[in-house]
C-alpha positions in Angstrom: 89.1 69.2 68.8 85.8 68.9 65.9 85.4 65.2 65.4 85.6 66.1 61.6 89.3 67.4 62.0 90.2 64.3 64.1 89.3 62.0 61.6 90.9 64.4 58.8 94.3 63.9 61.1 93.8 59.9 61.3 93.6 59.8 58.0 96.0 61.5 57.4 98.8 59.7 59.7 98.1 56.4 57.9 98.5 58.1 54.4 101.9 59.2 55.7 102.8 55.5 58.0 102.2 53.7 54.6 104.4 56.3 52.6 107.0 55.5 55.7 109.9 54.6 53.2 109.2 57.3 50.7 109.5 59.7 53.6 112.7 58.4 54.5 114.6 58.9 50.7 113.0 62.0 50.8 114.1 62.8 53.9 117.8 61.7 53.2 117.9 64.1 50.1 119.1 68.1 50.8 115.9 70.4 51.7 115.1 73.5 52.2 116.3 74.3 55.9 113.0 76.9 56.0 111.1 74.2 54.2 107.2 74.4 55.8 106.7 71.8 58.3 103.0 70.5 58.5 101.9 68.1 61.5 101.5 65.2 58.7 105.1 65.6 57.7 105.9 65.3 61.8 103.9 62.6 62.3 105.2 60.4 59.3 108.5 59.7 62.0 106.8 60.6 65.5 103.5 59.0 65.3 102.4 56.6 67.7 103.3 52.6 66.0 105.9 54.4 64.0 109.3 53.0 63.8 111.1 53.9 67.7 113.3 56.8 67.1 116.0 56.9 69.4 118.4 60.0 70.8 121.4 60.7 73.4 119.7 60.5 76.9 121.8 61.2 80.2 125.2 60.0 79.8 124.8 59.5 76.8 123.0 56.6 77.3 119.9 56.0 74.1 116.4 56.9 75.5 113.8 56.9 73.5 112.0 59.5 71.5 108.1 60.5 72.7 105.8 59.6 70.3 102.4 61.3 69.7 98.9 59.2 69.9 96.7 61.1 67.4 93.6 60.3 69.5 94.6 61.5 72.8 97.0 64.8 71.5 93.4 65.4 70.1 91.7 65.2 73.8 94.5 66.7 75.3 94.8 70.8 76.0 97.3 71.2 73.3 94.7 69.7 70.3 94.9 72.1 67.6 98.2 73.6 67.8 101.0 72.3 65.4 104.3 70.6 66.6 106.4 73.2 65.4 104.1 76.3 67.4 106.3 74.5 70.4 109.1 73.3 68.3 110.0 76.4 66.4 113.5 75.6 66.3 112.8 72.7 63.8 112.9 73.9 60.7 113.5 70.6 58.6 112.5 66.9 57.9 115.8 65.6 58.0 116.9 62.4 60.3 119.2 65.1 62.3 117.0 67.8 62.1 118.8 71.0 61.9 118.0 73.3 64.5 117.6 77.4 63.4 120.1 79.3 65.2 118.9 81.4 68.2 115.8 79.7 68.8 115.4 77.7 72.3 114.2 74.2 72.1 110.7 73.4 73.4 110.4 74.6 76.9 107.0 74.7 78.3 107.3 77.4 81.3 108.3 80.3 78.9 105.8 79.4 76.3 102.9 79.5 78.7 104.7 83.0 80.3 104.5 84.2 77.1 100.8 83.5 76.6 99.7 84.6 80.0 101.9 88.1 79.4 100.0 88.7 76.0 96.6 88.3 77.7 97.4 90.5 80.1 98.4 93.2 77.6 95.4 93.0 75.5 93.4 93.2 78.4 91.8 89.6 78.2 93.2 88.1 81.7 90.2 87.6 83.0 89.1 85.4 80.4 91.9 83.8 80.4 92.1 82.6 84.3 93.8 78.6 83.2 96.3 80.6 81.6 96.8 82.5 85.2 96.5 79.1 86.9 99.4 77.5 84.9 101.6 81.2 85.1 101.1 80.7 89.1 102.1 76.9 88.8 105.2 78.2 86.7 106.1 80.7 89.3 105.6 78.6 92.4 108.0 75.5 90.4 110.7 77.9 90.0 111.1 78.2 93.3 110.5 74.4 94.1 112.8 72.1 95.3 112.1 70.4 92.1 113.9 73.4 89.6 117.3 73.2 91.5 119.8 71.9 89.2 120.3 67.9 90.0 123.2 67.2 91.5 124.7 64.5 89.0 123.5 66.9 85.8 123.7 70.8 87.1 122.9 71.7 83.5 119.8 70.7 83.9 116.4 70.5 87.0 115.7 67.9 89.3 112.2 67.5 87.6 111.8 69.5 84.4 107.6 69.8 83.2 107.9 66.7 81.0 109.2 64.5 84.3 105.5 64.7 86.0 103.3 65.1 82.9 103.0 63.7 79.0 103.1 66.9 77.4 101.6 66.0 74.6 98.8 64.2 75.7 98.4 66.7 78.8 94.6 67.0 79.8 93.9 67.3 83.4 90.4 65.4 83.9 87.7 67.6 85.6 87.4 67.5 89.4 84.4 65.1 90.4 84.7 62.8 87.6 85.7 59.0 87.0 88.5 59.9 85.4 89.4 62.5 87.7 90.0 59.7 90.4 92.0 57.6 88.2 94.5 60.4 86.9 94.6 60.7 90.8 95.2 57.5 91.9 98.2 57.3 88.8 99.9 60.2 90.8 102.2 57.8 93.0 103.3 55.7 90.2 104.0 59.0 88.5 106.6 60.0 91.2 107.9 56.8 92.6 108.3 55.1 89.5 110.3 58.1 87.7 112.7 59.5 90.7 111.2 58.4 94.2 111.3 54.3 94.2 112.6 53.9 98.0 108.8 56.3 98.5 107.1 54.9 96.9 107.9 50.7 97.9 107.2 52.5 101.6 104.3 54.1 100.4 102.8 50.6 99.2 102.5 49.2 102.4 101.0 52.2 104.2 97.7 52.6 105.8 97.7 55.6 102.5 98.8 53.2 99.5 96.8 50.7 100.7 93.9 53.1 99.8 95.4 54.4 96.8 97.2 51.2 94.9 95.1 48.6 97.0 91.5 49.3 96.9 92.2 52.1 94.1 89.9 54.5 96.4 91.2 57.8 95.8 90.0 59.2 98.8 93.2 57.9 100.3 96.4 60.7 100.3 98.6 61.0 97.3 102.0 62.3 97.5 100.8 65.7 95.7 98.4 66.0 99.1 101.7 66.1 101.2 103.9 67.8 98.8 101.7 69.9 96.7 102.1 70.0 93.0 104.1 72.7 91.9 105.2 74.2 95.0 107.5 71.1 96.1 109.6 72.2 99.0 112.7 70.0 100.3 111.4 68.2 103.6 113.8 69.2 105.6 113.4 72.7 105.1 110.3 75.0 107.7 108.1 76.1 105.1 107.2 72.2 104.4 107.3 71.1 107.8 104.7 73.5 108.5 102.6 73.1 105.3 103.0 69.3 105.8 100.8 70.1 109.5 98.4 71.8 107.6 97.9 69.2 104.7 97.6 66.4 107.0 94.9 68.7 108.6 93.0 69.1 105.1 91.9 65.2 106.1 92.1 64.7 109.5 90.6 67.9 110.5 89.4 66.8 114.4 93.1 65.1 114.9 94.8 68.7 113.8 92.6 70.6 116.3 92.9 68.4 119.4 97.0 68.4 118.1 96.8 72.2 118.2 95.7 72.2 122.0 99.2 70.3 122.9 102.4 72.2 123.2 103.8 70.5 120.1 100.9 72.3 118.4 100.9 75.8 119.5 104.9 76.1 119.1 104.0 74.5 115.4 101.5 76.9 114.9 103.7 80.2 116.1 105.8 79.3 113.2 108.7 76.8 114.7 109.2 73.5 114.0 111.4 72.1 116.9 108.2 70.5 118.6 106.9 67.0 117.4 104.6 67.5 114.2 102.6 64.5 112.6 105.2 63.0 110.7 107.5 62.8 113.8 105.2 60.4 115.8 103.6 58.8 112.7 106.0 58.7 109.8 105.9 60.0 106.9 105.5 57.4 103.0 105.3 54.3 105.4 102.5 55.3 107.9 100.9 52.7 110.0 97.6 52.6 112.0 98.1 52.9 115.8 97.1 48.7 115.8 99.7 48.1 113.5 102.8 45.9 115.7 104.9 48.0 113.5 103.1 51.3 113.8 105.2 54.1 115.2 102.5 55.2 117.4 101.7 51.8 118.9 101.5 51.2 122.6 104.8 48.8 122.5 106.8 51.3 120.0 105.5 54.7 121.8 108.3 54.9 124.1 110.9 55.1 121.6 108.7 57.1 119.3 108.7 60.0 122.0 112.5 59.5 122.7 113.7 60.6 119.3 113.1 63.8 120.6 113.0 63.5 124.5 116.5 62.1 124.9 119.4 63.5 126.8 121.8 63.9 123.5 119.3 66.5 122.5 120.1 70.4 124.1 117.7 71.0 126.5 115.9 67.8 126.9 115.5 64.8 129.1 114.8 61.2 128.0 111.0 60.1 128.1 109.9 58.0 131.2 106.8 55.5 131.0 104.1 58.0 131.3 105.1 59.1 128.0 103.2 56.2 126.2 99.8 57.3 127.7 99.8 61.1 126.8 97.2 61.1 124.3 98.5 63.9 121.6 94.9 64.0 120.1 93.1 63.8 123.4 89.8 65.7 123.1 86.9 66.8 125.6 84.0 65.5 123.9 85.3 61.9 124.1 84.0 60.1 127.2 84.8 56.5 126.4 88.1 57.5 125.2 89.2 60.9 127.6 87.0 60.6 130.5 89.7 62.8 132.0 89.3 65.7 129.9 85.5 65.3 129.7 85.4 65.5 133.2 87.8 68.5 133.6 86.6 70.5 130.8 82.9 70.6 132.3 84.6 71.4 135.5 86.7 73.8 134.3 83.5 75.6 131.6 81.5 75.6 134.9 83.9 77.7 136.8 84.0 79.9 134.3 80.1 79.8 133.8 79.3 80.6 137.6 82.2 83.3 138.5 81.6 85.6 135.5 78.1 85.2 135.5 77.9 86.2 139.4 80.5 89.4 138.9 80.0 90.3 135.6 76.4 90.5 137.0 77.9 92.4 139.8 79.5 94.7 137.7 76.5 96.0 135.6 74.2 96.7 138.6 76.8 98.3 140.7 77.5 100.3 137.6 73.5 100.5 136.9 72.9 101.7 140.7 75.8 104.2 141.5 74.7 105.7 137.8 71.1 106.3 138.9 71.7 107.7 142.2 74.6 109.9 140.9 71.4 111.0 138.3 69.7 111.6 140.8 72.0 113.6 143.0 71.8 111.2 145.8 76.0 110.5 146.4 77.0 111.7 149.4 79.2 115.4 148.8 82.6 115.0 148.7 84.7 117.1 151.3 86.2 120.1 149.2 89.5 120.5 150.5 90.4 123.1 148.0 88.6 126.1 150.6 90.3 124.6 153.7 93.2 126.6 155.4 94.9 122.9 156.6 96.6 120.4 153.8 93.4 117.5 154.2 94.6 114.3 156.0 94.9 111.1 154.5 93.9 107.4 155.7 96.9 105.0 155.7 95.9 102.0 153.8 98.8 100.2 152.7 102.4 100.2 154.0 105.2 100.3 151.6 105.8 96.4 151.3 102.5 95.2 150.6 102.6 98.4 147.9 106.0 97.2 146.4 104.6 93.5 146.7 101.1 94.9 144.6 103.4 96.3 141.8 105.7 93.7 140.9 103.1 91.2 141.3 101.1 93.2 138.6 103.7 92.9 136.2 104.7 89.7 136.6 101.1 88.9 136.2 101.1 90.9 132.7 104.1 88.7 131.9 102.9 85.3 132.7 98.8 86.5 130.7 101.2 87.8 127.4 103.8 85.3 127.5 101.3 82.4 128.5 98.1 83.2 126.4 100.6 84.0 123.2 101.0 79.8 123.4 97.5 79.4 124.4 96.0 81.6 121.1 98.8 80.2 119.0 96.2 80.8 116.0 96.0 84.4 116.4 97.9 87.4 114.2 99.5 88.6 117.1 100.4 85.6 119.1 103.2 84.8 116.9 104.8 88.7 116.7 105.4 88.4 120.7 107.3 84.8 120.6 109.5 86.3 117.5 109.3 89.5 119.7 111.2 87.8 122.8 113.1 85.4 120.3 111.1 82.5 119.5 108.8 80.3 121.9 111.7 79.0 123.8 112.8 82.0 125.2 108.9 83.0 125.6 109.1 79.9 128.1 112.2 81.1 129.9 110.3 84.3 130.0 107.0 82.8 131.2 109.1 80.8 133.7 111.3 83.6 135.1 108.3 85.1 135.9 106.1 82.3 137.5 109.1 82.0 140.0 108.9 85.7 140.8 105.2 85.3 141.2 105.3 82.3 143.2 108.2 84.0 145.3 106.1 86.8 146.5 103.0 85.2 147.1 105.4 82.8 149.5 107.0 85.5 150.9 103.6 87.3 151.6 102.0 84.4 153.4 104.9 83.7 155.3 105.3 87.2 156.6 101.7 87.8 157.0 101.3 84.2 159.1 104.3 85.1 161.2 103.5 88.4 162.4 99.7 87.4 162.8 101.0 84.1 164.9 102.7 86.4 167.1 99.7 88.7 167.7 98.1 87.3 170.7 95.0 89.2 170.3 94.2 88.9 166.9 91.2 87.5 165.7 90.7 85.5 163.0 87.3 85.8 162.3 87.2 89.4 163.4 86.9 92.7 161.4 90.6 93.0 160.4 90.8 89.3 159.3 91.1 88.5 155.4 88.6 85.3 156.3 85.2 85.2 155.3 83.3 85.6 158.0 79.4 85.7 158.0 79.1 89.9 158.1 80.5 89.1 154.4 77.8 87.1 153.3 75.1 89.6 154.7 77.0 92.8 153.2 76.8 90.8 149.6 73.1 90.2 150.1 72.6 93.4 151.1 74.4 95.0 148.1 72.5 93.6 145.8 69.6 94.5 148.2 70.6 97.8 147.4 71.5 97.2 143.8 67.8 96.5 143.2 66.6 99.5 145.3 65.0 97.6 148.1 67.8 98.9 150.7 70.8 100.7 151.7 74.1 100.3 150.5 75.7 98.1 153.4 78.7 99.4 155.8 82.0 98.1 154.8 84.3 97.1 157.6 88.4 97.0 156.6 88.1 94.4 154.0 84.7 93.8 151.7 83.5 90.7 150.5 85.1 91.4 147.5 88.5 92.7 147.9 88.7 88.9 150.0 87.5 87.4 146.7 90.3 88.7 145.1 92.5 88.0 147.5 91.8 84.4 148.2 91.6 83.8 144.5 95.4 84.7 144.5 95.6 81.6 146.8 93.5 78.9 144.7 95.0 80.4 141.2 98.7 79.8 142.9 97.8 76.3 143.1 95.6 75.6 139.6 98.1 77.3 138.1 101.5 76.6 139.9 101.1 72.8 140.3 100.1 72.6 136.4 102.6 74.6 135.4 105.4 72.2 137.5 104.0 69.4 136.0 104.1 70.8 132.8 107.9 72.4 133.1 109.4 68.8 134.2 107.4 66.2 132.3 110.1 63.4 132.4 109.8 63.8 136.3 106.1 64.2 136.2 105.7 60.8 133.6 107.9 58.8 136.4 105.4 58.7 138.9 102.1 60.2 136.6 100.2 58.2 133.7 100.4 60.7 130.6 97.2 61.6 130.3 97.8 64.2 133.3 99.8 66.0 130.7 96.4 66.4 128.7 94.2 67.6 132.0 97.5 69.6 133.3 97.6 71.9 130.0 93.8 72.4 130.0 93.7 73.4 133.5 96.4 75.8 133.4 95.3 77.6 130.4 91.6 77.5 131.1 92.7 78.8 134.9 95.0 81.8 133.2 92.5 82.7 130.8 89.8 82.9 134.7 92.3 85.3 136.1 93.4 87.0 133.0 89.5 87.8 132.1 88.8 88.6 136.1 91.8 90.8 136.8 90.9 93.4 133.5 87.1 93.7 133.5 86.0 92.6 137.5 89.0 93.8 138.9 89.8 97.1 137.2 85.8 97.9 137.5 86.0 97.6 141.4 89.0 99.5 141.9 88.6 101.5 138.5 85.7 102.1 136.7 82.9 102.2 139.0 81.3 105.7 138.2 82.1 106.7 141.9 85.6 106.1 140.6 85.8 108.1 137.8 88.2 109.3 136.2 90.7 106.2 136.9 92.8 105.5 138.5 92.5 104.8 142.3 95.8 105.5 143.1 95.6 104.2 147.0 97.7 101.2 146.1 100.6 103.0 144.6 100.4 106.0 147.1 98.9 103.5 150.2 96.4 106.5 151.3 93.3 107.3 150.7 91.8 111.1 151.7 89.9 110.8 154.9 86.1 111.2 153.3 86.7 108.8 150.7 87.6 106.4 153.7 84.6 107.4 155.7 83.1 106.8 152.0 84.1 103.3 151.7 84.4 101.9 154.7 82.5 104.0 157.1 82.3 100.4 159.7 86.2 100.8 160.0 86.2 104.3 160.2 83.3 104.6 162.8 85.5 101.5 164.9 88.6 104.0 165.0 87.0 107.1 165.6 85.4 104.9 169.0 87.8 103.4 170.2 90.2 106.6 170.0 92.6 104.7 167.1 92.0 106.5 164.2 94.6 109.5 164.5 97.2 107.0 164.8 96.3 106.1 160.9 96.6 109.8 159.8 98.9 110.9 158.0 99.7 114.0 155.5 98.2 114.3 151.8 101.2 112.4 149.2 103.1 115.0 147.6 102.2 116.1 144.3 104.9 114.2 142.4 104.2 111.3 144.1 100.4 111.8 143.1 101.1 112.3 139.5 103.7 109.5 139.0 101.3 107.1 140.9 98.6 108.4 138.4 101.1 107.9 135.5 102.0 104.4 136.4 98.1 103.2 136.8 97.0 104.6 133.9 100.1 102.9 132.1 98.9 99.4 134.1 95.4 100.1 133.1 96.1 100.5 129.3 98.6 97.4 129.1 95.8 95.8 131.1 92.9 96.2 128.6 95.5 95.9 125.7 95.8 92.3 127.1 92.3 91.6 127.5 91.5 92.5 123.7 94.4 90.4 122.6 92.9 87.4 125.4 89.2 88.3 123.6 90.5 87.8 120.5 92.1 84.7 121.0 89.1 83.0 122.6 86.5 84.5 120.2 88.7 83.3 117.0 89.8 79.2 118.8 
């Protein structure tokens, strides 16, 4: 408001304070009940210093009456509007004003609804963007906690406009200033003083109101930070419980990341709130530093911290043991001094990674690179064309029946445990949360995840025991010898001389029954069994693993089986499916020897022309024969892999995307 017109208004207000008693005769005599109302004619009763006017408050108790300061109404957003453009149902100067029938007392939302509405029609909205501001602050109160009737007055909100700000006066300071920081730091007195006293006398004493109404640094987190402004949710309710994660976050951003790696965090961030959140451990007005004796999260209170919600009266859960108190919730890997156990398994963990994809992913693009040229160059042995012969062709018999059954389920249990594990793992991802509501929320996504880790533990036991007995009882079998799954040192020369040939400075090497790596992937089976298994078994019964366990093997456990998942979830869809797949010598996909267990004699010649040339000597090789798979049996087993292949790369985007977006 012009300096000029300020002054014009003080003036104006003590003209009308020193006719104070002329203004009351007049005011007992009959008027007009239209009679025009001027802001001096207002202020003569509702000035600030004028004589207190008071009116029915709740129960009708007296309250009394707002009064206007000339100086700040003139700072405030309001300056230059006249009382009665919000007061329109005053129509008089009367003690008892008389209201004008039909008219709704002062009410701020519908007045500023009303502006933002005819900016919109003329066009002018963009010019306008407070007046959008303050309609989105009206539309997110109406549905706050804070515009449900009060229970002792229905007729009326739990906090109406004029509860949280002096609506006269109103005038936001602007961000980065002085004053800013102490319209800021007023905030708690604001709410505790008016509705929220047990709040706020917590608040006082926390490691936040020390900030705030100690030191008067307004750095430290007011209750708007927690509870938003306008948007005010009840506490109890989801929507709040996750905001609240999130607005803790806004401060302690490196605490909220290392949180999100725990299974608290990733069930939080899928949109559930039965885990532990921030407020669980630490509180919520009366928050404590971890040194604080009385601190929540202190090493003597820990314990009973983490048994509000591991305790046996809860569904499902079983009462924390001592290696509780050490699980560091906010553990990190970049923290030596403080995590030396994650440091250390992280690099361990990164270096695996590091060395087997750089070795086959290496693998991959030569092999691709070499079997490319010499196709090119018309240098790939011809394939037999069995079309022209009179006989059906014979087939090689790879696989029997059990170890193709055991291949099958243990790819879709695999598929299981990658979607239903790496859905916790990516938590932050679009799609992570559609499969947990998908299969019913996150619990059930664990009883999925562990349904399945039983199955595929189950038939990697049943494997090894059946393969160990029946090669226990073969008295002539050797175990270093060309039908043996151990490495042997022929492996080690047929790798050298692959990429010998890879390069061009050799031939492809002769592959006996099993090649150096078809043994990779077997044995890795074994060691991802164990990473993964034992982890997971740790993981599954904590109260049992924290009885004998300090906690911080909850921290190494969960890295080491998601780190290990995301190895064999990465391996299985691009090294994997290339061997067996998408080699050009493959193409098109799939191989279907492991649904059908045959293989047509030339492609065995082909691919393992050491085996084949040890049959055919030794006389052994018709017994292997056997007739080309019926055509049924061919087209459902090419059905089925390419249905395996799809859900297989479908998994590995959804895996890419969740590591590329962490």
């Amino acid at each position: 408001m012009p300096t000029k017109n300020l002054v014009a208004r003080l003036l104006m207000v003590c003209a009308c304070v020193a006719g104070f008693a002329t203004a009351h005769a007049t005011a007992a005599s009959p008027a007009s009940p239209h009679a025009a109302l001027d802001d001096a004619t207002c202020l003569s009763c509702h000035a600030d210093g004028a004589e207190e006017i008071e009116v029915p408050g709740l129960d009708d108790e007296p309250r009394p009456l707002a009064t206007i300061h000339a100086e700040r109404f003139g700072k405030g957003v309001h300056a230059g509007m006249s009382c009665v453009s919000c007061h329109a149902e005053i129509v008089d100067a009367q003690e008892n004003h008389v209201k004008a029938e039909g008219v709704a007392p002062a009410e701020c939302s519908s007045c500023h609804a009303k502006l933002w509405d005819e900016a919109q029609a003329r066009g002018e909205s963009k010019n306008k963007d407070r007046l959008g501001v303050v309609a989105a602050n009206i539309a997110a109160y109406k549905d706050s906690f804070h515009a449900r009737p009060d229970t002792d007055y229905p007729d009326r909100p739990k906090a109406a406009c004029s509860d949280c700000h002096n609506t006269h006066d109103f005038a936001v300071p602007k961000a980065g200033t002085p004053e800013r920081e102490q319209w800021r730091l007023s905030i708690p007195q604001t709410c505790g003083l008016a509705c929220h006293e047990d709040q706020l006398e917590d608040f006082e004493t926390s490691v936040h109101g020390q900030l705030v109404m100690g030191e008067g640094d307004a750095k430290g987190a007011v209750c708007t930070d927690c509870h938003t402004t306008h948007e005010v949710r009840g506490a109890s309710s989801d929507p709040f419980k996750l905001e609240n994660i999130e607005a803790c976050g806004g401060c302690h951003l490196a605490e909220l990341n290392s949180y999100r790696d725990t299974y608290h965090g990733q069930v939080s961030k899928l949109g559930w709130t039965y885990t532990a959140k921030c407020s669980d451990c630490h509180g919520s007005h009366g928050i404590l530093g971890a040194e604080d004796p009385d601190s929540k999260v202190h090493m003597d209170n820990r314990l009973k911290t983490c048994q509000q919600c591991h305790n046996d009266r809860k569904p499902g859960m079983v009462t924390a043991t001592a290696g509780f108190v050490t699980f560091g919730p906010h553990a990190n890997s970049h923290d030596f001094e403080k995590y030396p156990q994650m440091w250390i398994a992280t690099r361990f963990m990164v270096g695996l990674l590091i060395v087997v994809f750089a070795f086959f992913w290496t693998h991959c693009a030569l092999w691709y690179y070499r079997e490319w040229k010499e196709r090119k160059e018309h240098r790939l042995e011809t394939h037999v064309d069995t079309a022209t012969l009179a006989l059906p062709e014979k087939h090689f018999r790879r696989f029997p029946w059990g170890w193709r059954v055991a291949h099958l389920v243990f790819a879709l249990v695999t598929m299981t445990l990658i979607v239903t594990g790496t859905a916790a793992l990516f938590a932050h991802t679009d799609w992570a949360p559609q499969v947990a509501a998908a299969l019913g929320g996150p619990r059930n996504m664990g009883i999925v995840h562990r349904i399945a880790a039983g199955f595929f533990v189950g038939i990697f036991l049943i494997h090894f025991l059946y393969v160990m007995q029946k090669l226990l009882r073969d008295r002539n079998f050797r175990w270093f010898g060309p039908d043996s799954l151990l490495p042997n040192w022929k492996d080690l020369d047929d790798c050298v001389g692959m990429f010998k040939w890879f390069l061009g400075k050799g031939p492809k090497p002769k592959f006996d029954r099993w090649t150096y790596f078809e043994k990779f992937d077997y044995w890795a089976v074994f060691w991802g069994v164990n990473v993964i298994g034992w982890s997971g078994l740790m993981l599954a019964f904590p109260h049992v693993t924290a009885s004998f366990l300090p906690g911080w093997v909850f921290n190494v456990a969960t890295l080491v089986h998601g780190e290990e998942a995301f190895l064999a979830a990465v391996f299985l869809f691009t090294v994997h499916f290339f061997n067996n797949h998408f080699r050009p010598d493959k193409l098109p996909p799939p191989d279907v020897v492991m649904f059908t267990g045959t293989q047509s004699l030339e492609e065995f010649r082909r691919e393992h022309p050491a085996q084949y040339q040890r049959l055919l000597a030794s006389g052994e090789l018709e017994k292997y024969l056997v007739d080309e798979p019926s055509r049924p049996l061919h087209v459902g087993s090419v059905v089925l892999g390419l249905t395996l292949i799809t859900i297989g790369l479908v998994l590995l985007v959804l895996v890419g995307v969740g590591f590329f977006t962490h």
